[in-house]
KOLRO-220025 format. One line per 2 residues: number of its first residue (from 0); their letters; for each residue x, y, z of C-alpha. Coordinates in pm, 1 decimal. Each point is the difference from the previous one (the first is absolute). Layout:
NUM) a) X:Y:Z | ...
END
This chain:
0) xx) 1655.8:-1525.2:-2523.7 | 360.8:131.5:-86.9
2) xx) -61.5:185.9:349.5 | -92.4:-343.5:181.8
4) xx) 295.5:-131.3:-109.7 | 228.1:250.2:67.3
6) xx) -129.3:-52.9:397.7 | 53.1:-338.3:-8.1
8) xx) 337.2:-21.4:-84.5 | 80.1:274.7:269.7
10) xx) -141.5:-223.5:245.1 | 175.9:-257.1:-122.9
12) xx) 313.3:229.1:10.8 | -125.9:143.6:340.6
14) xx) 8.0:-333.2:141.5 | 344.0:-93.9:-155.8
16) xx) 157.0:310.5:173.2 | -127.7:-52.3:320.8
18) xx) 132.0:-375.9:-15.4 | 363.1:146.3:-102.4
20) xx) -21.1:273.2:321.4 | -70.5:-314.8:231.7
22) xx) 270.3:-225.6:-145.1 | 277.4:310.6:-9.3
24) xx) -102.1:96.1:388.3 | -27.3:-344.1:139.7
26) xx) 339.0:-111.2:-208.4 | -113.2:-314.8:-131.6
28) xx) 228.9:43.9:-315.6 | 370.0:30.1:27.2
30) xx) 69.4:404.1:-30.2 | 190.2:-62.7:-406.0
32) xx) -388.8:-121.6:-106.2 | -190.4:163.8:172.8
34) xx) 143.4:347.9:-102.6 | -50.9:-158.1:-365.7
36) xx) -326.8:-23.1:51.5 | -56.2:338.2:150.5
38) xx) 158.5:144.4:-307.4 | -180.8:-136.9:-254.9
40) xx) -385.6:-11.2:133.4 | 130.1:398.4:93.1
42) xx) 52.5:57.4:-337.2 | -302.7:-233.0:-145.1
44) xx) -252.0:244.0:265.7 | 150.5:341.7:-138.7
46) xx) -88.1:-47.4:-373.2 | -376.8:37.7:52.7
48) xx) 79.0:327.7:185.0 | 255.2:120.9:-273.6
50) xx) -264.4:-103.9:-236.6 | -290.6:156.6:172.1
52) xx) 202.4:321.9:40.9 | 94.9:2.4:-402.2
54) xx) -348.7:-21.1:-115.0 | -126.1:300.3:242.6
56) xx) 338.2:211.8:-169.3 | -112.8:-145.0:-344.6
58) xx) -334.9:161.3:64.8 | 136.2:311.1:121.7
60) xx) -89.0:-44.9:403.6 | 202.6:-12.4:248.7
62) xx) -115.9:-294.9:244.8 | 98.1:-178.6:397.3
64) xx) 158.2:-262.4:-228.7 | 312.7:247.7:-155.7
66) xx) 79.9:43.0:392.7 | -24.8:-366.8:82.0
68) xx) 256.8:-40.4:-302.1 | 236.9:234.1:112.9
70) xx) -12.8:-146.1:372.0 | 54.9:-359.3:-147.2
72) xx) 245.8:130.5:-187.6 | 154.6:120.2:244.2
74) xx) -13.3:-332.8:202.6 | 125.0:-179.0:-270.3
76) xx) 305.0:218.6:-73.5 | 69.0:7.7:393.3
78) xx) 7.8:-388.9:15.8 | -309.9:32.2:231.8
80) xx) -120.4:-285.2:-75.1 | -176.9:-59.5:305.8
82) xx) -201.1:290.9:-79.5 | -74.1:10.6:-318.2
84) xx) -140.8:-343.3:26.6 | -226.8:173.1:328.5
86) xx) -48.9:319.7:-249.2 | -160.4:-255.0:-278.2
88) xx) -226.0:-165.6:289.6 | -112.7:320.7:90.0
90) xx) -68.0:110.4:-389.7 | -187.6:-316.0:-62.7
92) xx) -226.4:14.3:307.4 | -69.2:345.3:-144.2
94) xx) -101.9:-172.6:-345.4 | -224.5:-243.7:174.3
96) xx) -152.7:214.6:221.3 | -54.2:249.2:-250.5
98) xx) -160.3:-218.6:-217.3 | -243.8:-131.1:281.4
100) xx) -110.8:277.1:104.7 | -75.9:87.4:-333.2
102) xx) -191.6:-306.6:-64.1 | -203.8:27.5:323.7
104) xx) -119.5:329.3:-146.4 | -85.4:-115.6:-310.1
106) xx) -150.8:-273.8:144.9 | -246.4:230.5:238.7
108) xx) -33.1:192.5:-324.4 | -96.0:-312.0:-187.8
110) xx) -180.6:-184.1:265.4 | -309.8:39.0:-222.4
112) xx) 166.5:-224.1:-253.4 | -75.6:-316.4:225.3
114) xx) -346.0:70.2:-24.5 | -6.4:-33.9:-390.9
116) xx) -188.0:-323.9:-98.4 | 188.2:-183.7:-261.7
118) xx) -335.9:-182.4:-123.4 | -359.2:108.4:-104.1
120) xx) -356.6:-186.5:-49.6 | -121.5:119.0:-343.2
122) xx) -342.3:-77.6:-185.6 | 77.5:-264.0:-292.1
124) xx) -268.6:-97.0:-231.3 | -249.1:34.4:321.8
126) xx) 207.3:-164.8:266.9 | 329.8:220.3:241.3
128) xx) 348.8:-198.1:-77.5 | 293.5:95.4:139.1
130) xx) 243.9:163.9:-137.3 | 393.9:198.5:50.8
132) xx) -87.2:356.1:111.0 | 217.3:123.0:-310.1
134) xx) -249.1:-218.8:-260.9 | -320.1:251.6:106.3
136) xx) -98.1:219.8:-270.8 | -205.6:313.1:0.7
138) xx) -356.9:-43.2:11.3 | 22.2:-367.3:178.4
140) xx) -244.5:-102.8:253.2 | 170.6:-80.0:292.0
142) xx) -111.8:-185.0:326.3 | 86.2:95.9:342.9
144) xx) -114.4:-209.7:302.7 | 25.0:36.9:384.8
146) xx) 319.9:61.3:132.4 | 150.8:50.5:-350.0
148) xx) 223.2:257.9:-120.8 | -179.6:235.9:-285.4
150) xx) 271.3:-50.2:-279.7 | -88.6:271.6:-255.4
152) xx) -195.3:361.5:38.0 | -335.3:32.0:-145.6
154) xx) -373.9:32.3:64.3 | -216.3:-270.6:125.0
156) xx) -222.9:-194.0:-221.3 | -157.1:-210.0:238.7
158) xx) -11.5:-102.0:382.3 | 46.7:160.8:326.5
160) xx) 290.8:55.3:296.6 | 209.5:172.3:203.4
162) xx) 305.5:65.6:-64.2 | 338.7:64.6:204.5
164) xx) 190.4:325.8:-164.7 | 259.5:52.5:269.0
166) xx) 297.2:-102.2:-202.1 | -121.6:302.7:-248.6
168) xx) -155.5:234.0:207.2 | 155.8:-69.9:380.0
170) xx) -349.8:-30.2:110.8 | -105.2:-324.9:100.1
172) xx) -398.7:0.5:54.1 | -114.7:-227.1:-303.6
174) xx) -205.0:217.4:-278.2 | -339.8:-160.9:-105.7
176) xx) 38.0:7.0:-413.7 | -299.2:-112.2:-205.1
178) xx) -114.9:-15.6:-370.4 | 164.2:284.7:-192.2
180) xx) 258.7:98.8:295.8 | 379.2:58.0:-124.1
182) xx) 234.0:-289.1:179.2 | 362.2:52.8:25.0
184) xx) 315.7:-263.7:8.2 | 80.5:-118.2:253.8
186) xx) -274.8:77.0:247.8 | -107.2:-379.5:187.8
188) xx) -340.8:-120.0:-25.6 | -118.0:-83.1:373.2
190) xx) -353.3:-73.0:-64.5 | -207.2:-81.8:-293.5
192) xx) 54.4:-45.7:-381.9 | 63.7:222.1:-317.0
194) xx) 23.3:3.1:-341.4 | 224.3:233.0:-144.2
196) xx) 53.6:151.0:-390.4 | 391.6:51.2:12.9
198) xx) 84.2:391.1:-136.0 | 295.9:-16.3:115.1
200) xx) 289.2:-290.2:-15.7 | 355.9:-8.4:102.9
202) xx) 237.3:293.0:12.4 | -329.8:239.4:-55.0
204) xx) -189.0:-93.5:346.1 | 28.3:234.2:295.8
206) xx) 219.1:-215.5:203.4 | 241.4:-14.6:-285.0
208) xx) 0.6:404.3:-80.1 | 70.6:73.4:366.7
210) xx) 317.4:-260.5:35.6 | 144.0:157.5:-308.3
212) xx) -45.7:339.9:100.4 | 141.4:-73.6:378.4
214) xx) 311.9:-166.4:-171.0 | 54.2:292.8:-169.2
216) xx) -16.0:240.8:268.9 | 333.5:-89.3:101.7
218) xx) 89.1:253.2:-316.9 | -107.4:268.9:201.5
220) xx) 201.2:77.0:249.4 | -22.5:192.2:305.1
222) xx) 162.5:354.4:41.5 | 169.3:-174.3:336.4
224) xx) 94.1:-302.2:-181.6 | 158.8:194.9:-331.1
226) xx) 192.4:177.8:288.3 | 132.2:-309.4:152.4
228) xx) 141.6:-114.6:-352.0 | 188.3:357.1:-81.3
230) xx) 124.6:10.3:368.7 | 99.2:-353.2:-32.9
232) xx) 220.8:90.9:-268.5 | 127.5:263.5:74.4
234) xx) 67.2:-176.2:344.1 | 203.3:-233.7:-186.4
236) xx) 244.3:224.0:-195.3 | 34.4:178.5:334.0
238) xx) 125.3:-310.3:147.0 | 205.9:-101.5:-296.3
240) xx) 162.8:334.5:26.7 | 63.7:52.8:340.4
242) xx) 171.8:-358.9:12.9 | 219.7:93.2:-260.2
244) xx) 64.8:337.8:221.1 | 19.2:-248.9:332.3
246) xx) 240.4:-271.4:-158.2 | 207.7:355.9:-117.9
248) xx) 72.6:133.3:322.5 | 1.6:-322.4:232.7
250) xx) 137.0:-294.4:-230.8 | -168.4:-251.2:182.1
252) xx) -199.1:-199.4:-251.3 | -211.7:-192.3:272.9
254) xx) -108.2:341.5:148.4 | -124.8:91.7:-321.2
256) xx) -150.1:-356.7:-55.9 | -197.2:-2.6:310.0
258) xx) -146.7:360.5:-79.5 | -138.4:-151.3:-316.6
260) xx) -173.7:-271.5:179.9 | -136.3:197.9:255.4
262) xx) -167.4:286.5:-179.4 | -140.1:-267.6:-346.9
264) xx) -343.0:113.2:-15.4 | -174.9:-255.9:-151.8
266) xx) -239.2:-12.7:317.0 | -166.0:355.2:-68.2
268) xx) 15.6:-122.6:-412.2 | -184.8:-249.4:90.8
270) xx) -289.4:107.7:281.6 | -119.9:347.3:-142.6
272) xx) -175.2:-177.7:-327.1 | -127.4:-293.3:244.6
274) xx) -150.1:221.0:206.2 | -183.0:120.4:-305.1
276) xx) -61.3:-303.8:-127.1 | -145.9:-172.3:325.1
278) xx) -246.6:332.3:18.6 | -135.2:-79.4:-350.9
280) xx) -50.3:-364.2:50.5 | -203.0:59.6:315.3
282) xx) -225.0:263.1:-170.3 | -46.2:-241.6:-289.5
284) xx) -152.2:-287.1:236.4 | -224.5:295.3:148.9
286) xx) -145.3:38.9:-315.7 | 210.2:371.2:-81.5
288) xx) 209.4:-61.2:-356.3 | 280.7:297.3:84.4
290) xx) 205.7:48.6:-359.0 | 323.6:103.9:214.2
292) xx) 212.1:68.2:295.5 | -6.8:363.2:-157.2
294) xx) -408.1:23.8:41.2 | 40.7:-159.6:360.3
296) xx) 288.9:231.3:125.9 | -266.0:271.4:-174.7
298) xx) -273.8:-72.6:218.1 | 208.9:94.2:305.4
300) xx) 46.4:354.9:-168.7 | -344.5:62.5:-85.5
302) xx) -166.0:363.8:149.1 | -305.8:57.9:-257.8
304) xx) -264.8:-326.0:-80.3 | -244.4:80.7:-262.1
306) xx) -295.3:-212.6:-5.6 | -294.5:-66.4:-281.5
308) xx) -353.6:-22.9:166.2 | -173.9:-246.4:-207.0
310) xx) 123.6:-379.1:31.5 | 242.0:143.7:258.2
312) xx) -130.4:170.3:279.7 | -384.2:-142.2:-91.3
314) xx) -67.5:-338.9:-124.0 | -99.4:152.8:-322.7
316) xx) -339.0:-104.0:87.1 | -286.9:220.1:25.7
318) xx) -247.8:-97.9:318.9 | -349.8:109.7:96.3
320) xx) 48.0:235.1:256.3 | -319.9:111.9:53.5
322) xx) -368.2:-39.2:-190.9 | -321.4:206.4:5.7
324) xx) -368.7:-45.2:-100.4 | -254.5:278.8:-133.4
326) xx) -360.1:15.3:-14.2 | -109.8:-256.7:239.1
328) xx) 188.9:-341.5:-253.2 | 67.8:-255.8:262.3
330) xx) 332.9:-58.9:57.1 | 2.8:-330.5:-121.1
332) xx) -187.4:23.5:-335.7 | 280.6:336.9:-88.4
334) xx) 243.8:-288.3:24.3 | -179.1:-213.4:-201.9
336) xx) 8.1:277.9:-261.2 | 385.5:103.9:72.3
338) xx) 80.7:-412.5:-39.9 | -200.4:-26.1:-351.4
340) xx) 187.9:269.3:-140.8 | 347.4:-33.7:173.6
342) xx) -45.7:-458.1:-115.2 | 139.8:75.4:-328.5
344) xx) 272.0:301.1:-14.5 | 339.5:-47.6:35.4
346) xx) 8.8:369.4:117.5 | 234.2:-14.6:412.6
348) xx) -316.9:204.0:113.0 | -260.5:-238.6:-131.4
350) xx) 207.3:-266.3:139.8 | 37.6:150.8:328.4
352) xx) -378.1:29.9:32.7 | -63.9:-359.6:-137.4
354) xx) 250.5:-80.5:353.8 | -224.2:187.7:230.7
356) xx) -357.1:-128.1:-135.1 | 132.9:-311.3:69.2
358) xx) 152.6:82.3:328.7 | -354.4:65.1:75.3
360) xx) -162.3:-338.3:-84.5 | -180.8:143.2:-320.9
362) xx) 31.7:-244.4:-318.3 | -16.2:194.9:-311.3
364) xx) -119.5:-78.2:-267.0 | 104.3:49.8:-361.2
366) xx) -184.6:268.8:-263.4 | -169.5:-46.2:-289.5
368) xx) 222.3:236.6:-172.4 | 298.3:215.7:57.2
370) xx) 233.4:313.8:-145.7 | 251.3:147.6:181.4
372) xx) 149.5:354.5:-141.1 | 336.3:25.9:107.3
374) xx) 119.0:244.5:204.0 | -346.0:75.5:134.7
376) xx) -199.8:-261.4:78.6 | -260.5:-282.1:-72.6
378) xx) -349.1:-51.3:-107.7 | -201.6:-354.4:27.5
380) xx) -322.4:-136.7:-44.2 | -117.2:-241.4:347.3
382) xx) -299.7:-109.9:11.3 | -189.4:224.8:-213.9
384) xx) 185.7:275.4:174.1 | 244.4:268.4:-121.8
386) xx) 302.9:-28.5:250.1 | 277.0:318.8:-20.2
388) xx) 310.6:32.3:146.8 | 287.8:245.4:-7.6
390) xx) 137.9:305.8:52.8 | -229.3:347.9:74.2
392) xx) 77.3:122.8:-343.2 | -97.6:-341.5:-190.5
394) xx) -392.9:61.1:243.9 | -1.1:320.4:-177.8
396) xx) 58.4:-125.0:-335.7 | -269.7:-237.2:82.2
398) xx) -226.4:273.6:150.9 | -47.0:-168.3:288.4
400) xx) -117.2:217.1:282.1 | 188.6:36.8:325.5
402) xx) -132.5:208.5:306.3 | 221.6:294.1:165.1
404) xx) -28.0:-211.5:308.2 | 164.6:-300.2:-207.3
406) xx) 242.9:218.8:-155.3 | 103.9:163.4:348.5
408) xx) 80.9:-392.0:122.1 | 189.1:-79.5:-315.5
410) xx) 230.8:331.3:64.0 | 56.0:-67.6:358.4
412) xx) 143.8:-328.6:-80.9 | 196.2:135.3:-290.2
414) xx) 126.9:200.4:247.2 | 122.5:-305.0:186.7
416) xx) 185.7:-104.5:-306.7 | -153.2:-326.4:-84.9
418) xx) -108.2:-54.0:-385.4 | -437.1:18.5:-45.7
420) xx) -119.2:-222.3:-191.6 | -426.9:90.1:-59.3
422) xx) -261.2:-318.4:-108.0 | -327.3:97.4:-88.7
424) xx) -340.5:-184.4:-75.3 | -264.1:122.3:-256.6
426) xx) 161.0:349.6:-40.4 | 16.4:15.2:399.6
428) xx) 316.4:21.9:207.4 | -59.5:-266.2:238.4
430) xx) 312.1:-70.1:176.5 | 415.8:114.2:-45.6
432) xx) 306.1:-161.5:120.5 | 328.5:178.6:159.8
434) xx) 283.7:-231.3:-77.5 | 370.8:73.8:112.8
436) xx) 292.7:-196.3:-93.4 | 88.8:-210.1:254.5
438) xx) 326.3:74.1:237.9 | 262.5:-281.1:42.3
440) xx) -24.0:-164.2:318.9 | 384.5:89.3:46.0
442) xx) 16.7:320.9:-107.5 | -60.4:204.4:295.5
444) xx) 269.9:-224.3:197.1 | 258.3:-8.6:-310.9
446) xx) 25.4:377.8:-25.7 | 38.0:42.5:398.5
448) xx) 292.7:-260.7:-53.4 | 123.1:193.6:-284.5
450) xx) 15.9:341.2:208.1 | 162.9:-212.0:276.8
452) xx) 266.4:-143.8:-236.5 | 131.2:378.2:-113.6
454) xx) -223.3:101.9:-260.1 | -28.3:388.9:-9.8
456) xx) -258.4:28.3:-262.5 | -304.9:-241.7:-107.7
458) xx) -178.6:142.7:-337.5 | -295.8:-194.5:-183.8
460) xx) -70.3:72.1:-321.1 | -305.7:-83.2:-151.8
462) xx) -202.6:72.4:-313.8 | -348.9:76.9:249.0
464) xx) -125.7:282.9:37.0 | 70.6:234.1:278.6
466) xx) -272.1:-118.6:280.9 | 55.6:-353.8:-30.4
468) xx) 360.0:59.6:32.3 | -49.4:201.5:311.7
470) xx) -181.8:-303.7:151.8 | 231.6:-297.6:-74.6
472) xx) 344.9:191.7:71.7 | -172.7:100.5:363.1
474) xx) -86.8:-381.9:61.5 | 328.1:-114.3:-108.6
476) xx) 150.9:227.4:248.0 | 185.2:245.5:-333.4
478) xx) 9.2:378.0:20.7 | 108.1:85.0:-328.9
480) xx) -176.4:-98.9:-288.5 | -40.9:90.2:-391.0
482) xx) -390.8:-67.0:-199.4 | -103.8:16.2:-383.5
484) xx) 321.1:-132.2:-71.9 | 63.0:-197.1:-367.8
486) xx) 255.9:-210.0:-41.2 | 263.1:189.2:-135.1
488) xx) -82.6:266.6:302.7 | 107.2:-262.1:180.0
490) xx) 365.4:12.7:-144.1 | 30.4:334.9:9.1
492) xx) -97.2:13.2:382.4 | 265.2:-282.9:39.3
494) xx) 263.6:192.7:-202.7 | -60.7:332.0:269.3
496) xx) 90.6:-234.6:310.3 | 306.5:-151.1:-157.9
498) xx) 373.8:88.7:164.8 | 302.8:-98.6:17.8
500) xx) 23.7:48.5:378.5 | -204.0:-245.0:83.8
502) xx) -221.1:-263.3:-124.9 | -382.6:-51.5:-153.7
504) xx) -222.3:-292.4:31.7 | -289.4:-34.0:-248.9
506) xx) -213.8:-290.7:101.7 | -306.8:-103.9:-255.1
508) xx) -203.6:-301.0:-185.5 | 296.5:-26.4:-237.2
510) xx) -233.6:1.1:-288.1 | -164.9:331.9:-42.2
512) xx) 350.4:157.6:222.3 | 238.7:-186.5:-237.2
514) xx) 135.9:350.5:-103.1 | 3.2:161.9:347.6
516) xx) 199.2:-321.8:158.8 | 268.3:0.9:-240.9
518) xx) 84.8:415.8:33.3 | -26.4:-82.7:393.1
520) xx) 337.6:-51.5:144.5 | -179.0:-292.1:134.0
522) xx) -300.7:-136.9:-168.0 | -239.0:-229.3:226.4
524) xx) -264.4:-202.0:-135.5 | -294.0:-130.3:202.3
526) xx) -131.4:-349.3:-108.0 | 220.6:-53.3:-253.8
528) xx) -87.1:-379.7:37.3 | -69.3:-134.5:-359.6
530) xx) 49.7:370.1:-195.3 | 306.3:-35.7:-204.5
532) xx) -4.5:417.2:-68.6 | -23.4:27.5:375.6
534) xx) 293.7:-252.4:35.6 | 220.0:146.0:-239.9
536) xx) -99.4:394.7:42.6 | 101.6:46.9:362.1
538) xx) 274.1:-35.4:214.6 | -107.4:-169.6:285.8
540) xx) -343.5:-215.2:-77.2 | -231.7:-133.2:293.9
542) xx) -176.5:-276.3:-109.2 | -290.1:46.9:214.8
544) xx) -182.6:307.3:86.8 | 122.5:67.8:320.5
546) xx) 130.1:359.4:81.5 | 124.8:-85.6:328.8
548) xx) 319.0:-187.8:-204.0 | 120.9:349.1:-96.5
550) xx) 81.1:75.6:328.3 | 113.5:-342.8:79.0
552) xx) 280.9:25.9:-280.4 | 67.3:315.7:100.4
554) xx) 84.3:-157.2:339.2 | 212.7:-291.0:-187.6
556) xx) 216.4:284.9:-162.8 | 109.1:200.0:297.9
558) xx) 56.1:-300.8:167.2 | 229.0:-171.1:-311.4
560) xx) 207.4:308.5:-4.1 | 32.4:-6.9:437.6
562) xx) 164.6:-351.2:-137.5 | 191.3:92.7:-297.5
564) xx) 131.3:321.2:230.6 | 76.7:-314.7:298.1
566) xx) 270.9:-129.7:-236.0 | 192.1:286.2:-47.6
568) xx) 38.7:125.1:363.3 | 56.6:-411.5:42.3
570) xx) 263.2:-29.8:-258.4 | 169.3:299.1:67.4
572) xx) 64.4:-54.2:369.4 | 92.2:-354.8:-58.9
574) xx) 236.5:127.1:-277.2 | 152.5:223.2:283.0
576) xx) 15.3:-260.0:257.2 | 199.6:-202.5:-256.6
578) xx) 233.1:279.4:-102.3 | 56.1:69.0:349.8
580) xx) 69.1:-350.0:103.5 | 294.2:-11.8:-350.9
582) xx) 158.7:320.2:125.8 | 34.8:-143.1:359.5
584) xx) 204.8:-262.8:-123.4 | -305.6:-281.3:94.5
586) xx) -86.4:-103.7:-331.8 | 272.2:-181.5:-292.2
588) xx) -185.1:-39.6:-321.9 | -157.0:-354.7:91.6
590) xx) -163.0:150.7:305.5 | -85.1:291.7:-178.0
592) xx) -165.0:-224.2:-283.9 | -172.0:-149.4:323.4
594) xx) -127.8:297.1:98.0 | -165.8:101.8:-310.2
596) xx) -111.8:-367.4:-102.1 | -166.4:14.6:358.3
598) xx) -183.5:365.9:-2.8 | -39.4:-15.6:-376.6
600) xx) -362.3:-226.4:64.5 | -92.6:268.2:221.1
602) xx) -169.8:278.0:-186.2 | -235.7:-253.0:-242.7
604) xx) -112.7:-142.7:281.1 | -98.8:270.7:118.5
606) xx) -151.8:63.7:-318.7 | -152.6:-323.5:19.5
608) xx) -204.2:106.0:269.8 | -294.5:130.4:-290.0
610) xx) -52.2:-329.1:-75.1 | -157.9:-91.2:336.4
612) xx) -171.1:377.9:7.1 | -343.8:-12.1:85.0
614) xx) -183.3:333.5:-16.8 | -310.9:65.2:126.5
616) xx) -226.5:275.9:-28.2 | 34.0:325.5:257.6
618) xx) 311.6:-132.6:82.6 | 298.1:186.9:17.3
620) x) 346.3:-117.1:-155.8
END
């Protein structure tokens, strides 16, 4: 608010400054008044400056405003009047436009915000009221209807829909969510009804983690951007000094004044952190949370991407690659078996199986009884019969016999890679199932784009063992590769790759990688949408699983430092022009001031230029 006001008084002052200009050029006043009046709103514009310029020396900086002091100081003491009033224009455009560019970016940080409901239906003593969003409790039932905003995350209790992510996830294509689905704030209900138990309220929902941490990113600042700030200041004392060394050997006070002008760098002050700023609020509405310029400007240095297999490269999801009968069982009654047995586990295999019996029209139905022995495998009763399924070693626990030619299948698919899972019938093997887990569909593409973007090395890591490895790292396009990993193999892997030369990407769930993304240089966390530890443990988070956004932010970075690099070759040569133009004898200081209120806008708008950036994939920046 303090900030708010602070703008509106400059435009108020802005506007006062530029009336005094037109009166003192068109003469409307008689010349005793109207240098009155140049003298006093002169002085009234240079205390914000002096001000501004005392609290960056009380807190030990050295900042644009300690030069803009001096120069209006200068003015001042040279009866420049004239000047010093055009100086104080030029300063408080500065403010202003400073200030809205910095609320454009917060706003395309924050554009999220608009999107937060500010009411809520909740179930009262068996009816929904409506109530204020900040009056919903933990544990309340909440209503959401067509074309409603979900206010609160949670699971649904009741009802079906599709719902409209994009302002998490980027994505637009609605999501069909259904009894026992997770729903996040703010995603838009576009067709159908739900019912939702809030888990989360307020400052704990997804949207509200992820405009906190984007805020804060600002802390961390790019190496470019720390860069600008030391050579800033040390820009400044240069200038101070070699006035002082100027006005020493030339005595001409309005020579000196018209350097100071020229060469004020609040331009460059301004546009290296907006370029930054701009890059981050883009990624944000793509559904990428980046945690600071320093992580963006790291992408564009990255050689070495490390890469976790499962929930990264694969879905995480094991599939029914292939499936094979013995003994003359019908195809369709070994289902029937494999769907009994698989109705009831929670185990991913039995699951995967349950997908592909149904895939194939069969209807299971449930068993009279069930055990499963963890680790190994299952055992039910279905209709009068005793259904097994499992691994090879659990069939020999059970002594159930398996033929060399059965066993010679089984190996050649092990061979493959994929995971065997065995089901027998009455103590004979009747059918087994190859499963694989299942590549993403953008995989394959999002490492190509990563090898195009500069990567020199792609490494997955995975806790697999060596053949299964071998097969996804070969479909995802990957050459090098490490199996049997645990988790804390994992960070020692990681630890062998780090340098200081250059930088290391580790890209995971965020969950089981929590360690590995925070030793990274830059930890990346795939479908960090409602995960607080995958929020908070990496660096850059992509709310949906979508490799191909690596390479896309990779793309953003390289092309926000082209910008931030722009504004230095643009400020220096205007700088140059301008020096060259107070030398020749063209500029006094009120052109001079000109001069650099004119080319001052034109680095951040250049900078600006993020905020209409529209990257699309395989393009090049």
């Amino acid at each position: 608010m303090k900030k708010e006001k602070l703008f509106y008084l400059d435009v108020m002052l802005l506007a006062t400054l530029g009336v005094i200009l037109v009166v003192h050029f068109f003469r409307f006043l008689p010349s005793g008044e109207d240098k009155l009046l140049l003298i006093i709103f002169a002085s009234i514009a240079t205390l914000p400056v002096i001000l501004g310029a005392a609290r960056s020396l009380r807190n030990k900086k050295i900042s644009i405003d300690l030069l803009a002091s001096i120069a209006l100081i200068f003015s001042l003491f040279a009866k420049e009047w004239t000047s010093a009033v055009f100086i104080s224009l030029m300063l408080t455009s500065a403010r202003i436009f400073a200030y809205y560019t910095e609320t454009r970016a917060r706003r395309a940080i924050q554009s999220l915000l608009k999107l937060k409901p500010k009411t809520a239906k909740i179930e009262h003593g068996g009816k929904f009221i409506k109530i204020s969003l900040d009056q919903v409790k933990k544990g309340d039932l909440v209503a959401v209807g067509l074309g409603e905003i979900i206010p609160v995350d949670g699971i649904v209790e009741k009802g079906e829909a599709s719902i409209d992510q994009s302002s998490l996830t980027g994505e637009s294509i609605p999501i069909a969510k259904t009894k026992g689905d997770r729903v996040l704030s703010p995603a838009i209900v576009v067709d159908g009804n739900l019912e939702i138990r809030a888990e989360k309220i307020g400052q704990e929902t997804t949207l509200e983690k992820i405009i906190e941490l984007v805020e804060k990113s600002q802390g961390n600042k790019a190496e470019i951007s720390s860069i600008s700030e030391k050579f800033t200041s040390w820009y400044i004392i240069i200038s101070i000094v070699g006035s002082v060394i100027l006005y020493f050997f030339s005595g001409n006070l309005n020579l000196v004044l018209s350097v100071l002008l020229v060469t004020c760098a609040d331009d460059i002050a301004i546009a290296i952190p907006l370029t930054f700023l701009a890059a981050i609020g883009y990624a944000a509405k793509r559904g990428i949370i980046i945690k600071g310029a320093k992580f963006l400007e790291g992408l564009s240095k990255l050689k070495i991407v490390i890469v976790d297999k499962t929930g990264t490269l694969t879905k995480g999801k094991l599939k029914v690659e292939e499936f094979f009968t013995f003994g003359g069982t019908r195809p369709e009654d070994a289902l029937l078996c494999a769907g009994a047995i698989s109705l009831i586990s929670n185990h991913p295999s039995a699951k995967a199986i349950l997908n592909y019996v149904k895939e194939n029209h069969i209807v299971p139905s449930e068993p009279e009884s069930f055990e499963e022995f963890s680790g190994k495998g299952a055992i039910a009763v279905w209709k009068n019969k005793k259904i097994v399924s499992g691994k090879l070693s659990f069939f020999n626990e059970q002594k159930i016999q398996i033929t060399d030619e059965e066993l010679d299948e089984i190996n050649k698919e092990k061979e493959k890679g994929l995971n065997i899972t065995l089901i027998a019938c009455d103590g004979k093997m009747i059918c087994f199932c190859a499963l694989a887990d299942e590549l993403r569909p953008q995989t394959k593409e999002a490492i190509a784009e990563l090898k195009n973007s500069g990567i020199e090395r792609i490494i997955m890591l995975t806790g697999d063992n060596e053949k299964i490895a071998k097969r996804i790292a070969q479909s995802a396009g990957i050459s090098e590769f490490h199996a049997n990993l645990l988790p804390e193999d994992k960070i020692n892997y990681l630890k062998k790759y780090l340098n200081k030369k250059y930088k290391v990407a580790m890209i995971g769930d965020g969950v089981n990688d929590a360690a590995a993304l925070a030793l990274a240089d830059i930890g990346i966390a795939m479908g960090a949408i409602g995960s607080d530890i995958a929020i908070e443990s990496a660096d850059i988070a992509l709310m949906k699983d979508d490799l191909l956004k690596v390479p896309e932010i990779i793309k953003l970075s390289k092309y926000s430092l082209s910008v931030a690099r722009q504004n230095f070759w643009l400020w220096g040569i205007l700088n140059t022009i301008g020096l060259a133009l107070v030398f020749g004898g063209f500029f006094i200081p009120a052109s001079a001031a000109a001069y650099n209120f004119i080319t001052d806008f034109i680095p951040p708008l250049n900078a600006m230029k993020l905020f209409r950036l529209h990257i699309k994939r395989k393009v090049k920046l």
